[in-house]
N, C-alpha and C positions, 0 to 999 in steps of 0.2 A: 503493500500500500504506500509504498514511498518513490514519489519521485525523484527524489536524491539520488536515495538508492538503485533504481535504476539509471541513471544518468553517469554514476559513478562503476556500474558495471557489476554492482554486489550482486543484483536480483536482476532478472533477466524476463520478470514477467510485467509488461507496460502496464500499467498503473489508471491510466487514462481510457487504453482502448476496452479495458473489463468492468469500470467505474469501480476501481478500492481506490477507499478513502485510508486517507493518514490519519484521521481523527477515531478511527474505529483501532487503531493501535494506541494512539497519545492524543488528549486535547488538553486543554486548561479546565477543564470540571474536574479532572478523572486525576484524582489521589493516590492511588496503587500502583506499584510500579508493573508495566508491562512484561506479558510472554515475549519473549524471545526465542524463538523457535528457528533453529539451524541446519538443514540435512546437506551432510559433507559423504562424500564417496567415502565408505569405508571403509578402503585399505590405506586412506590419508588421515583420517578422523585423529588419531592419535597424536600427527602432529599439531594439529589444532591445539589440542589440548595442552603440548610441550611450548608451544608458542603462550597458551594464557600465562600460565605458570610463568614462564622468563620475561613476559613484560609486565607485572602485575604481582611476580612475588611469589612465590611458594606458599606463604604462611596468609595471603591473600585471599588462595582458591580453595574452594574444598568442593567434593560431589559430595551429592545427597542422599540420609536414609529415605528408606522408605518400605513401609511395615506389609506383610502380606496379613491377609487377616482370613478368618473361619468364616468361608462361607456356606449355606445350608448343609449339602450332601459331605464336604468334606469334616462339618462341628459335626454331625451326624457318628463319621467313621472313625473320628478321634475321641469323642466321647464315649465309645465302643468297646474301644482299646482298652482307655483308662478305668471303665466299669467291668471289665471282661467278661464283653456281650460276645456270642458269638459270631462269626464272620457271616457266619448265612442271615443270622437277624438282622445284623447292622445292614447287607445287603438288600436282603426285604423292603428294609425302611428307606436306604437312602433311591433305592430302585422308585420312589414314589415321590422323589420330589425331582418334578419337571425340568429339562435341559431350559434354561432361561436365564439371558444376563436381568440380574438381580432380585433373581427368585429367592425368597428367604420360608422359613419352616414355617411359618403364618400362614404365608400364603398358598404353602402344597397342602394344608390340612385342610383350608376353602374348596382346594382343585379335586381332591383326591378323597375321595370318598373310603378305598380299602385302608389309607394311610390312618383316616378317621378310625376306622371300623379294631386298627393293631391299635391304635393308643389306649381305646376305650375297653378292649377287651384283654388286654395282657398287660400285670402291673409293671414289671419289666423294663419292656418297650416305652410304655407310658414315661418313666423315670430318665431311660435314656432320653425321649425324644425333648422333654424338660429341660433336662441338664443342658443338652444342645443347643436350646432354644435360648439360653442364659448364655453361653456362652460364645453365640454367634454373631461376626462381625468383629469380637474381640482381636487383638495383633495375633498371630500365630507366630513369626518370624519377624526377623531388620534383615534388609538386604542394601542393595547398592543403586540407587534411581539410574534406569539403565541409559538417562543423557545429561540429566540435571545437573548444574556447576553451579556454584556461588560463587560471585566474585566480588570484594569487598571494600573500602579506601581505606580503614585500618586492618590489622591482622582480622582473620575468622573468632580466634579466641575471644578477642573481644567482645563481640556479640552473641555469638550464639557456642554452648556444648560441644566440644568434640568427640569423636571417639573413631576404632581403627574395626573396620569391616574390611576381613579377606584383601589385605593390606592396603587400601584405601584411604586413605580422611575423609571420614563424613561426619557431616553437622548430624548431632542429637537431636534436631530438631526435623520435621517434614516440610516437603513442600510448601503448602498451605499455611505454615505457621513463619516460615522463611517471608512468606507473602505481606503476613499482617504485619510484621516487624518491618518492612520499608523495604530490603534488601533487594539486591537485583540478582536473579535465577536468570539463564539460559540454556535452554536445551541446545547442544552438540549430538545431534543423530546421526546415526554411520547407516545411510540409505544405502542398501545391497545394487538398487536398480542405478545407481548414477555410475558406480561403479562397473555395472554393466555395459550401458549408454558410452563410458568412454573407454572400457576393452573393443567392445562391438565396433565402435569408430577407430581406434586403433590399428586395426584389423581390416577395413573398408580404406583407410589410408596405402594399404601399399597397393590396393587397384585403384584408388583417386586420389592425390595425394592431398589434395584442397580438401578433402571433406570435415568439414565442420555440422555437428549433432544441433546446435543450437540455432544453424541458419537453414534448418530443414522449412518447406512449406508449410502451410501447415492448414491447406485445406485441400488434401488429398483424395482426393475422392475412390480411389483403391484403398487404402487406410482404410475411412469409413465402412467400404464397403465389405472388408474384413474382419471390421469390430462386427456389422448387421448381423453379418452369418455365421455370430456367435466365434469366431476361431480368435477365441481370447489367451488361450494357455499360454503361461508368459506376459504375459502381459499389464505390465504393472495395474495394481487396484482392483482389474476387470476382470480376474480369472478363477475366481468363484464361480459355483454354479447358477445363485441365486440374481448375480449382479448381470451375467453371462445373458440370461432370462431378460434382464432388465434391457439392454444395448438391443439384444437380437427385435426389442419390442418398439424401442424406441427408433429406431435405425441414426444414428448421430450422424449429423452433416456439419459437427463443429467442435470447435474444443470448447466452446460454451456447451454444447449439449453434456459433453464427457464429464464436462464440472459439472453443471446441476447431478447425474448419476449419481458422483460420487458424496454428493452433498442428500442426496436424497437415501441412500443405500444404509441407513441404519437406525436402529430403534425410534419408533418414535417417528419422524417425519417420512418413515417407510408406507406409511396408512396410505401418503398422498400420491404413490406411485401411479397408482392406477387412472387416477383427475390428471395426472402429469402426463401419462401417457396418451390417454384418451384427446388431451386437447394438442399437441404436438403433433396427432394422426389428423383429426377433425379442425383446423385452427377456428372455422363456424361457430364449434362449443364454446368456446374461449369468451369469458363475459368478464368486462371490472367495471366494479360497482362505481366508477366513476373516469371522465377521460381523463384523471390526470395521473391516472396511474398505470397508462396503457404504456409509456416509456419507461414507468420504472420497472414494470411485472411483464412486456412481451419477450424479453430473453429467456424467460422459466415459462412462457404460454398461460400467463395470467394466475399464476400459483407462486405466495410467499415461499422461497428456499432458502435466500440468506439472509444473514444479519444486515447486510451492506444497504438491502431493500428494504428492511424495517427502518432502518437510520433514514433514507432516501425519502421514504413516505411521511415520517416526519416532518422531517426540512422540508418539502414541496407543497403539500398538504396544508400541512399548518403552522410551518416559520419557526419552525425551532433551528436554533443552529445544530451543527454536525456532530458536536460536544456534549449537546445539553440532550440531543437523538440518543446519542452512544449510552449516555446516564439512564435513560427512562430505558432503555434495551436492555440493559444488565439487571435493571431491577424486574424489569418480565422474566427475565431467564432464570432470574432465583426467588421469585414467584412471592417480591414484597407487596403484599397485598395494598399498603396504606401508601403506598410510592404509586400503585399504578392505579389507585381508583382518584389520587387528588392529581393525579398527571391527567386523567380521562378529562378532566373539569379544559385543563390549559390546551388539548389536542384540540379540543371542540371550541371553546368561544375564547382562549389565549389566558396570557398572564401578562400583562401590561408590566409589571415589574421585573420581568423578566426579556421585555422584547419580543414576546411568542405573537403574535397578532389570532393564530388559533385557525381551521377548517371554515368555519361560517364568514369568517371576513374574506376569506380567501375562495370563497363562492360556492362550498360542497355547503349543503344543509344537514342541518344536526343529526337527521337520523340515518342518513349517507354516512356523514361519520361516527356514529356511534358505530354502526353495525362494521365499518373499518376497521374500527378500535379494538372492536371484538375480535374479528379474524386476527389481526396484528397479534393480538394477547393468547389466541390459542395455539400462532403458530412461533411464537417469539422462544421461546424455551425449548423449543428444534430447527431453528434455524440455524445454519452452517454459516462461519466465518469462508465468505468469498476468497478472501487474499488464500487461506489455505485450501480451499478446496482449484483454484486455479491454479495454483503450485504444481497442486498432487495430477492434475489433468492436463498438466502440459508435459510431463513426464509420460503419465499414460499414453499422452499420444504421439510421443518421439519413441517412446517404448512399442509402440504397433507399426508405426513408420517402420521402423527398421527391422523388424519382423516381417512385414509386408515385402520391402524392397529390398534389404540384405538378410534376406534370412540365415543364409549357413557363417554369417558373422557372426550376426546377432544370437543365435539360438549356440554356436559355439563360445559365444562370454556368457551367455545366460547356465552353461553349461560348468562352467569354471568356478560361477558363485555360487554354486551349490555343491562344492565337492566333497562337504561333512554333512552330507546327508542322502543318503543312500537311496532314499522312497523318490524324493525329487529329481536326481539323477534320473531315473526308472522312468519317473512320468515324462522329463526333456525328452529323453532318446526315444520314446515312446512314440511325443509330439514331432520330433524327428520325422520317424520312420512313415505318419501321416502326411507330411511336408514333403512325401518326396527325397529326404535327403540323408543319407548311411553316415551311420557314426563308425569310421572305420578305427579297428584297433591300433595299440603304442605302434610307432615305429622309430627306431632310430636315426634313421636317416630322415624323415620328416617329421617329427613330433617335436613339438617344444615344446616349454617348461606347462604353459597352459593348451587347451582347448584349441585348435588351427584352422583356418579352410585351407582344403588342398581338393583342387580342379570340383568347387562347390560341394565339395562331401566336407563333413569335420573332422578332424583326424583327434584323436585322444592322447590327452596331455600327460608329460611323462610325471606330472608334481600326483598325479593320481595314482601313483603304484609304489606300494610298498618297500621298503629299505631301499629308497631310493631318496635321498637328502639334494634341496637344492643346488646345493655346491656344487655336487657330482654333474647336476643336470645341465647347470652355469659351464660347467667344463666340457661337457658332451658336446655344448651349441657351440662351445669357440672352436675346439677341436674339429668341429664336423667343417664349420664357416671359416677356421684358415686351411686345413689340407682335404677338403673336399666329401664325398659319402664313405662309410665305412663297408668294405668287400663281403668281410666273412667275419665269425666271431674271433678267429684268432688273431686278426689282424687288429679288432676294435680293442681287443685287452691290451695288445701293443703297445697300441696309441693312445691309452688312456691307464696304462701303467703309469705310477706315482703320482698318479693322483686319489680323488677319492675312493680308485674302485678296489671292489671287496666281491669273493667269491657269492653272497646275496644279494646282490648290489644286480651281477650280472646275470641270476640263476633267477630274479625276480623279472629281468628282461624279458630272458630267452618263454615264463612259463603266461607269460604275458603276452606272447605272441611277438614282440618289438622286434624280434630278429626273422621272423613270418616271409618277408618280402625278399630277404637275401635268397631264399630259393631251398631253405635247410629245415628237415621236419626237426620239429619240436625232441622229439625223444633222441636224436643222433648229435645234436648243440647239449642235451644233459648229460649225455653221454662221456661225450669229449671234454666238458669240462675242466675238469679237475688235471685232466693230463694237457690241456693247456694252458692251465694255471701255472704250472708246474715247469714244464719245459720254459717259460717267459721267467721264472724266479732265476731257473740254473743258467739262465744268458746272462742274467744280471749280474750274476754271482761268478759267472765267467771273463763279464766284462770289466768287474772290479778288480779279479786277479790278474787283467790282461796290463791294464791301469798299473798296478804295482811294479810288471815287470818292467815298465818303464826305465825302473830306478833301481834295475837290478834284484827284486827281490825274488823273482821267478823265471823258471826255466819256461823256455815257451815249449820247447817239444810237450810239456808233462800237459795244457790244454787244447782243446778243440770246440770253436763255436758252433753251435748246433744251431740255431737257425731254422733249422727242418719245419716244415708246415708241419703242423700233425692231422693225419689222414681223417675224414669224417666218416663216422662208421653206415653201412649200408643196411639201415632197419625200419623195420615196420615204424609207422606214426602210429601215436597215442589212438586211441578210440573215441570219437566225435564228444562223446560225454567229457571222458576225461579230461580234455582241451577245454571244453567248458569250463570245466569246476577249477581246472588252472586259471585261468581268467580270474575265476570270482576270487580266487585264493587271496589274488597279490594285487585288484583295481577293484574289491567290492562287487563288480558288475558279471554279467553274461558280455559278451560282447560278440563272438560269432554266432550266436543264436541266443537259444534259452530250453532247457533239459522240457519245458510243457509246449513246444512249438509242435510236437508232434500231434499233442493232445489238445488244440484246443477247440477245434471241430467238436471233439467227443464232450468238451466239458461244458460247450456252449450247451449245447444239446440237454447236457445234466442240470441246465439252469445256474451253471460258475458266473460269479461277478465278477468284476476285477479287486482285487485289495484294494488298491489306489483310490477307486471311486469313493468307499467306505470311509478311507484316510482323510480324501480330500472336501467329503460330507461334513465329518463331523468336526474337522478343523477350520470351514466358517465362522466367523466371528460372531453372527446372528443364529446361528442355529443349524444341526441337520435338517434337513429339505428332504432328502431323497430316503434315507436311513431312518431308525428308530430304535433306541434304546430296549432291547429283548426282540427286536427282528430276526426271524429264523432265515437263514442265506448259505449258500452253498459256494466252495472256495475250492478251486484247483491251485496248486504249486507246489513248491519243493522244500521239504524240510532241511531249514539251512540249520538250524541247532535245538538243541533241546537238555532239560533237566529235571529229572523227577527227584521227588520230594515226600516225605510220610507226612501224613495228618496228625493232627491230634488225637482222635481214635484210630490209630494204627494201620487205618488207610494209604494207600501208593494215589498221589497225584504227578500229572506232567506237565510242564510247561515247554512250549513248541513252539520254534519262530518260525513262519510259513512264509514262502515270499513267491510273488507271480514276477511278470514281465514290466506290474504296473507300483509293486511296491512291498514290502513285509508289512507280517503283523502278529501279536500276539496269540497263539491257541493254549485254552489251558482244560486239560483231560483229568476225570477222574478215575477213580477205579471203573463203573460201568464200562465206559468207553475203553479201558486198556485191559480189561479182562476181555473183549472180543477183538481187540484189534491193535494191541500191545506190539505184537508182533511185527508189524506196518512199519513200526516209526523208527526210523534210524538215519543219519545224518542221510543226505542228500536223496532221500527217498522222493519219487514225486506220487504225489496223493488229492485223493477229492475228500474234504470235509464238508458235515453240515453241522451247524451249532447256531448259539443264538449271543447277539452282539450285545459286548456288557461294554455300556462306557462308562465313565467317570469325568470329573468336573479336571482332575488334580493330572490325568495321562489322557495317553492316543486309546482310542477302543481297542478291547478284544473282544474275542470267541470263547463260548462257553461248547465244548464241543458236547453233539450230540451223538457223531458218529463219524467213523473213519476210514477210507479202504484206499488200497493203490491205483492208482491213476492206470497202471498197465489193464488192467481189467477190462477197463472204455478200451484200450486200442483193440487189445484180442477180440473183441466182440465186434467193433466196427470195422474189422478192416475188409470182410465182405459186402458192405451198406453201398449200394448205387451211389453214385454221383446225386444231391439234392433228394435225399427220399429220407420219409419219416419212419421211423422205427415203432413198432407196438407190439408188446407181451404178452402172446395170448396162452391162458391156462383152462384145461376143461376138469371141475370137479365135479365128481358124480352127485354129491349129496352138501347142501348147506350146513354141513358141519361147525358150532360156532367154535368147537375146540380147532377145528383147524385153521378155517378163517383169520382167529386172533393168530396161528402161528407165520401164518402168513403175510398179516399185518406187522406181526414185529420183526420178518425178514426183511419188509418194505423200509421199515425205519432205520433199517443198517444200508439200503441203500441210494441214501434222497435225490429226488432226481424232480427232474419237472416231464418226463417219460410216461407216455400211457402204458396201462398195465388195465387187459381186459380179460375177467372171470364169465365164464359158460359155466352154468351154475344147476344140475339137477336135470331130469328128462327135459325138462319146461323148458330151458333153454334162457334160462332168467341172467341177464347180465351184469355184473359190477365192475367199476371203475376203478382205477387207484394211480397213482403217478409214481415213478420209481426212477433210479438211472439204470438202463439195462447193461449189466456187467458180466462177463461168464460167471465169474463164483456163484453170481445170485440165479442165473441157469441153470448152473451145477447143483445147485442146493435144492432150487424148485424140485428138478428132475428126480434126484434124491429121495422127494418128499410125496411128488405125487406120479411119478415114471414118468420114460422117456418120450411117451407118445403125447401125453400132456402138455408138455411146455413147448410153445412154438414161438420161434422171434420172424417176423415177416416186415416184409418193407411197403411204403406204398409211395409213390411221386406224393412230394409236396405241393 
């Protein structure tokens, strides 16, 4: 909101052409000192900070605590603990208070009628949900305010408490309380996307070498027309699924549309989506209760969204200055009742002592503006600060730019800034492989330290693979960039003897695929090895005593430099699997396929979801959409780890990392489940479960599994299924037996599926339904159970 500011080149968002005001940050009414809010590229942010400190003092700066506190399900689980409730009750209970930002135990006992029905019928329960309910919202922990700084004109000590959090200095005191004492607070945010924005430009530089991120156009009509059809992944702010909804409805033809989105996309002024969208399709609908507000409300299609509009309609309306706007705004948003009904008075017919002239002298009539007044006041306390929400949307939209027009840039730095996290990898390559464009493995010869294009594919960066340290990798590129590609592996141990490297160093290369492209399988480079290491020591060691004899201290007949290549042996390659599971060993990832590509025809079929989907549900800031807390869902992948555990009563539980192509996630087994299918689980297994999704406020969802079987079962059975035909189970039982029936039913339950399964039931010819995944075992076992003429699998065109 500062013209200064941008003239001086701080801020880069023009101030005039979006209408932010300076007064909405700083006036002469406004007493408190202002947010200051900063997002600096991440991998720079630190120096920010080494800069306040050396101009400003050490003993000047301090970051901030700032307290987590109990909220509903988590006072619930901790109150549990400390009464030693058990873990199924405290489950029960916390299971019954709603996924909701700032749902408290009041209020799930309004919502939730069974939650009602445990308090009142188990003293228990009752006692815990009490305790809980006393103790909620209370601190739980002090942490470290993840931008917050204080900076002061005399020392910190002065003013405010010290104290050392995870070796930090931070003030004793919180945000808010830093606020009332005068002090000036700044946030230092280490925005991941800007860091992206200029690796991706970085990178677009060595094909134009002018290219500058910030002189992009920026009414691109491919952009737009990219956000419309939804292909948001990536995409800063927009790549939720809920907001995803919102863009594909809206179709944006501006970065003023992208900011209202993001200004409209959260609790509370989300109600107004639908009047937002409606009148942006229809502009017809579009009515303001008066014309003088058609210039400040047609940029949002006649709907309040920001602060800067409330201020606006003040000033124009009824003559308040800009200052005295901003004053009566802060008092709606914190909902002073006696500020905003003796402010109603001066809106409508002024304040002569104040300079207001008021609505009526300015030519709306009084019930024109009452009814203003009102709108203003319901929507003042969800209105978004413009200046930030244009910020965030000029990002978003140089962040789709270059996803649109340099993708395998772009989507290769986007790639880079998630390389501590495993699920998001998963879903980029993922979003990859829909784009058209192969994330091909390490290579030595073209990989660098990050994420590359090489002829529009990404090539994978060597900072992503295991015992491999910068240093080494800083050495590889100079080495590679003064004496050109490296031949074979004995030549690159060579040429990069004395430096970093170490026999893991290169056995992480070679299992990683990096040495792939010199023409050498996998198993004949681990092979050789060691006797290449080897021979390269005793030159050295040859070359040192050669050195000596210089100066007389060695007979030269008594060495011989060997030199010798050493031969590469002539053997089979590893097993398509095995290369896989190399891969994941030493980059985290699959990278020439994934151990379920064989399978996932068969698990589609089975009703498999992706993990990711699940991940990326319940990790919306507003809520799962698509998911539900005890939703029963079926999951194909590959057990990457596991750990079992006894219970309290002397039960065997397991705990399972499950991962697909789109992300991992928690499975945890009981006895039930590992007394029929114990057997299944073991590292790198690949498997179809069915269970039901347990989330929590405090982690990422699991699986409560209900059931387990190998993934090979779907292939053996499909691998005679026509091209596009549907599969159905047909069994003939002579007699409605309900003893066998029910055994029937809980065969079905070991094998979930979304698969028809059709019983011929009795002379009559009476038919029932059921849905199953058709597997041999559960063939095998039918047949078993009612012979071989009985169980019939038939195909028919879809």
């Amino acid at each position: 909101g500062s013209v200064v500011s941008y003239c001086l080149g701080i801020t880069d968002i023009d101030p005039i052409k979006y209408s932010l005001y300076f007064e909405r940050f700083l006036n002469p009414e406004r007493v408190s000192m202002p947010d200051i809010d900063i997002d600096f590229c991440v991998r720079r942010r630190g120096e920010v900070i080494d800069y306040v400190n050396e101009k400003y003092g050490h003993d000047h700066v301090a970051q901030i605590v700032t307290f987590g506190t109990m909220a509903a399900r988590a006072a619930i689980r901790d109150t549990g603990r400390a009464l030693d409730v058990s873990y199924a009750d405290c489950d029960a209970v916390a299971k019954q208070i709603p996924f909701a930002i700032g749902m408290t135990i009041d209020e799930a006992m309004k919502l939730s009628k069974q939650l009602r029905e445990m308090y009142d019928s188990d003293e228990k329960l009752r006692s815990l949900i009490d305790t809980a309910r006393a103790l909620e919202g209370m601190p739980r922990h002090a942490s470290t305010h993840a931008a917050g700084v204080v900076i002061t004109e005399r020392p910190v000590y002065e003013y405010v408490p010290l104290a050392k959090n995870d070796e930090s200095v931070v003030t004793q005191y919180t945000m808010t309380t830093l606020e009332h004492l005068g002090l000036l607070k700044m946030d230092f945010l280490g925005l991941r996307n800007l860091t992206v924005l200029e690796d991706a430009a970085e990178l677009v530089r060595k094909r134009q070498r002018d290219f500058d991120v910030e002189k992009l156009p920026e009414d691109d009509a491919e952009t737009f027309a990219m956000l419309s059809a939804g292909k948001t992944s990536g995409v800063f702010q927009l790549e939720s699924a809920g907001i995803t909804a919102v863009c594909m409805g809206l179709r944006p033809r501006s970065i003023e549309d992208i900011t209202a989105v993001i200004a409209l996309y959260r609790p509370g002024p989300m109600d107004s989506i639908p009047r937002f969208l409606e009148c942006s399709s229809h502009p017809e609908k579009i009515r303001y209760k008066h014309p003088m507000l058609e210039p400040i409300l047609s940029v949002t299609y006649g709907c309040i969204v920001y602060q800067e509009q409330v201020i606006e309609i003040f000033r124009r309306l009824a003559g308040f200055s800009l200052g005295q706007a901003d004053m009566i705004r802060r008092a709606m948003s914190k909902k002073k009742h006696a500020v905003i009904d003796a402010e109603r008075r001066a809106f409508i017919h002024g304040d002569e002592a104040r300079g207001i002239p008021g609505c009526v002298k300015n030519g709306v009539d009084e019930a024109t503006a009452n009814s203003i007044y009102d709108e203003i006041l319901d929507f003042a306390s969800y209105a978004f600060n413009k200046a930030h929400a244009v910020a965030y949307a000029v990002v978003a939209y140089r962040t789709a730019y270059m996803k649109c027009h340099w993708p395998s840039e772009y989507m290769a730095a986007l790639l880079t800034s998630v390389l501590d996290s495993s699920n998001k990898v998963a879903e980029y390559i993922a979003e990859c492989r829909e784009m058209g464009i192969k994330v091909l493995p390490p290579d030595v010869n073209e990989s660098d330290a990050r994420f590359t294009v090489v002829g529009g594919n990404i090539r994978f960066g060597l900072v992503a693979i295991k015992n491999i340290g910068e240093k080494f990798i800083q050495q590889l590129m100079n080495e590679r960039s003064l004496n050109g590609p490296f031949r074979d592996l004995e030549e690159f141990c060579r040429r990069m003897t004395g430096r970093e490297l170490n026999r893991r160093a290169v056995e992480s290369l070679i299992r990683s695929g990096a040495f792939d492209s010199l023409g050498y399988k996998r198993r004949a480079l681990m092979q050789m090895l060691d006797r290449v290491l080897e021979c390269i020591a005793a030159d050295g060691r040859h070359n040192i005593d050669g050195q000596l004899d210089l100066f007389g201290f060695d007979d030269p007949s008594e060495g011989e430099t060997t030199g010798s290549a050493v031969p590469v042996p002539d053997v089979e390659e590893f097993p398509k699997k095995e290369l896989m599971l190399m891969e994941r060993e030493t980059t985290g990832l699959y990278l020439s396929g994934h151990p379920i590509d064989d399978y996932k025809e068969a698990a589609r079929r089975a009703g498999s979801v992706n993990i990711g989907s699940i991940l990326e549900d319940f990790g919306n800031e507003e809520g799962p959409k698509q998911y539900r807390d005890s939703q029963h869902v079926v999951l194909a992948g590959i057990v990457a780890s596991y750990r079992s555990r006894t219970t309290k009563t002397g039960k065997l539980m397991c705990y399972i990392q499950l991962e697909d192509d789109t992300g991992a996630i928690e499975l945890l087994a009981f006895s039930n489940v590992l007394d029929q299918s114990g057997g299944y689980i073991s590292e790198n297994a690949a498997v179809i479960v069915k269970g039901r999704i347990s989330a929590r406020e405090d982690k990422e969802p699991s699986i409560m599994l209900d059931a387990l079987r190998p993934l090979s079962d779907l292939h053996e059975l499909g691998t005679d299924a026509p091209p596009k035909s549907e599969r159905k189970l047909w069994l003939r039982l002579r007699t409605a037996d309900p003893k066998l029936l029910r055994r029937i039913e809980l065969l079905c339950e070991m094998f979930p599926g979304r698969e028809r399964m059709i019983m011929v039931v009795g002379p009559e010819n009476r038919r029932l339904g059921a849905e199953c995944i058709i597997m041999d075992s559960l063939v095998r076992e039918l047949r078993e159970m009612l012979g071989d003429d009985n169980v019939v699998v038939k195909y028919s065109p879809r």
